[in-house]
N, C-alpha and C positions, 0 to 999 in steps of 0.2 A: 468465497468459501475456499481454505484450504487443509486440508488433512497434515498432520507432521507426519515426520520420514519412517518411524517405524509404526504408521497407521494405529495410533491410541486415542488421539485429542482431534478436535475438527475446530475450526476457527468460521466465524460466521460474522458478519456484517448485518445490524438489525435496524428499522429505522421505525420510530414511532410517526403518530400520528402528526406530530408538530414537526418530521421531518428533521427532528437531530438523532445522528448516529449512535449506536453503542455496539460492544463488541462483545462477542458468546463464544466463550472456550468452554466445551465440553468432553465428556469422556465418552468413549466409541465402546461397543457398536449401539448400546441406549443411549448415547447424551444424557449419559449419568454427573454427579457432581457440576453442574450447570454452573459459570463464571461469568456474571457479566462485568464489562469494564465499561467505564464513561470514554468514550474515544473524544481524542487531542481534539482541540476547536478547530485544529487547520490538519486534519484526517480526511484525505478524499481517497477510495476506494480505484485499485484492489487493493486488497492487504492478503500477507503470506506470512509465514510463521519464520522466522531467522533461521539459519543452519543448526543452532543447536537445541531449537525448541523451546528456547527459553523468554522470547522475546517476539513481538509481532511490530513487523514490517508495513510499515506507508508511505508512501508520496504525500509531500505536504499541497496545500492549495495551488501553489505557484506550481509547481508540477517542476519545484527546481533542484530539490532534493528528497533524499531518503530519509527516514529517520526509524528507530526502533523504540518502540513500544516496551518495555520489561514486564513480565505480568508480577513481578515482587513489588510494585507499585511505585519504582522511581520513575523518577522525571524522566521523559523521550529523551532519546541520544541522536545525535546527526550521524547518518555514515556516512553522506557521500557530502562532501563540501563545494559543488559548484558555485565562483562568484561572478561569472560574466553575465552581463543583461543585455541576449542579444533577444530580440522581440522577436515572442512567437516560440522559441524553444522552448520546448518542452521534455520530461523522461515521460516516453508514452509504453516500456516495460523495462523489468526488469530480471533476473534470475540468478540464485547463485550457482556452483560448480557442483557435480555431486560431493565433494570432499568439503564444501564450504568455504575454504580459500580463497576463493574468485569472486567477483561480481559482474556479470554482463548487464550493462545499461541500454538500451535505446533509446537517443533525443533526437529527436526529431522536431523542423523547425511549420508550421503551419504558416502559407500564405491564404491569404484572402481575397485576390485577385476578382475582379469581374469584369469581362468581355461583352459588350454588348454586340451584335453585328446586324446588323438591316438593312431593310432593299436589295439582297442579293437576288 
C-alpha cells in the first residue's frame, strides 16, 4: 500500500482467489473513482507510486530490477538497468529522494549456508 506525495490517490496490491495480482488506484479519503490494473506477470510486491504520481513502481521477479508501471496504459519501463548475474543478489528496497532526482537502492546478496555441529 502506498499513498502519493500530496496524499489524494492510495495504491494497493489485490490478490484473487487464483492468487494472481492486480493493482487498485483510488481516490482518498472514500476510495472514490476505483482503478483496477492487471499487474505485469513479473510484478512481485512492494510497489510505490514514481515521484511524479504518474506511474507505479516494482521490482520485477528476479528481484534484479525496477521497472515503472504508467497508469496511461503503456508498456512497463526499466529504470534501473542492473546486468551482472552474481547469485543470490537481490534489490531487497528501494526509495526515491524527496525532490525525485535520486534513487536509493538496497541489494543485498542471500547465502544459504548450513552448519551442522554435534557431539559437543
Amino acid at each position: 500500500m502506498d499513498v502519493t506525495a500530496d496524499g489524494e490517490r492510495l495504491l494497493l496490491v489485490s490478490v484473487n482467489a487464483a492468487s494472481e495480482l492486480s493493482l487498485v488506484v483510488c481516490e482518498l479519503p472514500a476510495c472514490t473513482n476505483r482503478r483496477d490494473f492487471d499487474a505485469p506477470p513479473d510484478l512481485r510486491p512492494p510497489v510505490q507510486w514514481t515521484p511524479d504520481d504518474q506511474a507505479i513502481a516494482y521490482v520485477d521477479t528476479t528481484r534484479a530490477n525496477i521497472w515503472s508501471l504508467p497508469l496511461d496504459g503503456s508498456p512497463p519501463l526499466k529504470i534501473t538497468h542492473f546486468t551482472e548475474t552474481v547469485p543470490g543478489r537481490a534489490i531487497a528496497d528501494y526509495a526515491w529522494s524527496r525532490d525525485g532526482q535520486h534513487l536509493a537502492i538496497v541489494r543485498a546478496t542471500t547465502t544459504e549456508d548450513i552448519v551442522l555441529l554435534s557431539g559437543l
